[in-house]
Steps between C-alpha positions, in 0.01 A plus 500: 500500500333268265378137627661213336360175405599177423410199388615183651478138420344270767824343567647864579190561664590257752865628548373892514266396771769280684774829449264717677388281807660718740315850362216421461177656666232375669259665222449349223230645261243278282623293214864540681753306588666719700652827594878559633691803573843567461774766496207749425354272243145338515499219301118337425491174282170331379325178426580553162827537461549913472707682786488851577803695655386853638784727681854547487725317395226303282693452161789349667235280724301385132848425357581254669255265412612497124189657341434828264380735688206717392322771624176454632291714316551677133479872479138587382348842348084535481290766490168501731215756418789707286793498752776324509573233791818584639797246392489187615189512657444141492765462761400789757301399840154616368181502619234336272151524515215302299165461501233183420123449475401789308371256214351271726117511517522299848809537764603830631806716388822444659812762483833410601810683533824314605877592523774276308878571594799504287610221711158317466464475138653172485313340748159587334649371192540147666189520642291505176411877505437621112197663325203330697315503163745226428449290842267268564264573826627243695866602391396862609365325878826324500748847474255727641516237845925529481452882446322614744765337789731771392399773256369830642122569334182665567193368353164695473188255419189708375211246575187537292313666706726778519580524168173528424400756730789729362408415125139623572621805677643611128842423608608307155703170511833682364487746864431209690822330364738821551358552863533113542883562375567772665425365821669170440780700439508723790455214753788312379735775532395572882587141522874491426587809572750693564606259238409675099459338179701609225227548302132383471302370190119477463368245214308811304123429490482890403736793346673653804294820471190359538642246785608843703131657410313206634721555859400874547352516811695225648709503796887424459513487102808327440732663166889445609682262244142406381504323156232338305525202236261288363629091462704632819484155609846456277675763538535455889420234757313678762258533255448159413511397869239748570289372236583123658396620843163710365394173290567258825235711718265490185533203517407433862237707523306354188540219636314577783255666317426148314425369852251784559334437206485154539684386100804592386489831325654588093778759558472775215229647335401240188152339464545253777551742787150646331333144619672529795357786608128408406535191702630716784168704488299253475615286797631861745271764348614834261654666805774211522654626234641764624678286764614317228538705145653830392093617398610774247622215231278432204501127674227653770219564239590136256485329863148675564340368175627160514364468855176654394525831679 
């Protein structure tokens, strides 16, 4: 059965949340007003003005209150890496998993997977949760903070050092990613089981034959209702929550990096970071950067020369 939403004035705001006094929970998630149950109906209204009614009985429960009713989310059709997404696939509970950093001369590489509910979707839709490449990063502090009270995710962080101990072993930075995935992946579904997504959808960073070749050899290579997409981050939440969550522990941890080196470091990989990195070996010393740096970027040998090395 389809959710319903509504939206309500604030002066029928008021009388919704008055009606419902006597159902409601003591939950109540962020950017909420409340949550009340009745006759089999779960009825969730929010600071700004939409109501969802999940359950039975939820048409008659919506109709009351005077306004169209629509359903929550609009059929959709895609195709990722040449396969269809089954119907509607915007509205399953999906797994998402994203990955950020890999452009980033400084700052490790963080990979998130998280799980979005039917039932959530609305909730991460009040809370800000979009495309992160269209959020500010304090916005993305401020939902990833709300998030992580209540969303099931797994996060991987790849610090430098490791990174750059696997890139020198030959292992290239499109393996590291699927294996980071993978993982990700795996770990989130021991963590709500015996609960199962619907389905689960990887923003594509590589065709899915050459994602599966970079896993041989790995343990517990995860295929079942496996789809890949690239701009994933719109075509379903978890996705774009998992990209929210990966770019909040960036965050964090380049932060802390700045500390260790003392100035506050350029994310990306433009001429700045290249100055950046000289000043780092002049004041810590050409091994530092490896605390520091991904060493395999072109930024390594610009940073050299400008330092004098």
């Amino acid at each position: 059965m389809a959710n319903i939403v509504i939206q309500l004035s604030s002066a029928n705001l008021e009388k919704i949340n008055s009606f419902y006094e006597g159902y409601k929970t003591n939950k109540t998630p962020p950017g909420a007003i409340f949550i009340a149950k009745k006759n089999g109906c779960t009825i969730t209204a929010y600071r700004s003005g939409k109501v969802m009614f999940q359950g039975a009985g939820n048409l008659e429960e919506a109709k009351q209150w005077g306004a169209s009713t629509e359903k929550l989310e609009k059929p959709i059709v895609r195709k990722s890496s040449g396969i269809s997404l089954p119907p509607n696939f915007s509205s399953l509970s999906a797994i998402g998993s994203d990955e950020v950093g890999k452009g980033d001369y400084f700052g490790p590489m963080t990979v998130v997977a998280a799980y979005v509910k039917t039932d959530q979707m609305l909730l991460l839709k009040e809370l800000g949760v979009k495309d992160s490449k269209d959020l500010t990063d304090s916005q993305i502090i401020k939902i990833a903070k709300d998030l992580i009270t209540f969303l099931p995710y797994s996060l991987l962080t790849l610090t430098n050092e490791k990174y750059n101990k696997l890139q020198s072993s030959g292992m290239t930075q499109g393996k590291i990613t699927a294996i980071l995935h993978n993982q990700a992946l795996n770990h989130l579904l021991k963590k709500i089981e015996p609960e199962k997504p619907d389905a689960i959808l990887i923003d594509q960073f590589a065709e899915a034959t050459t994602y599966y070749r970079h896993l041989q050899g790995q343990k517990e290579i995860l295929r079942e209702n496996v789809y890949f997409s690239t701009k994933a981050e719109s075509i379903h939440l978890s996705v774009a929550a998992a990209s929210i969550l990966a770019r909040y522990a960036f965050l964090k941890a380049f932060d802390e990096l700045s500390k260790k080196a003392g100035f506050s470091l350029t994310k990306g990989a433009g001429h700045k970071v290249d100055h950046d990195a000289a000043r780092l070996i002049k004041t810590k010393g050409l091994s530092s950067l490896n605390q520091f740096t991904k060493l395999h970027f072109a930024n390594t040998n610009k940073a050299r020369k400008i330092a004098g090395i």
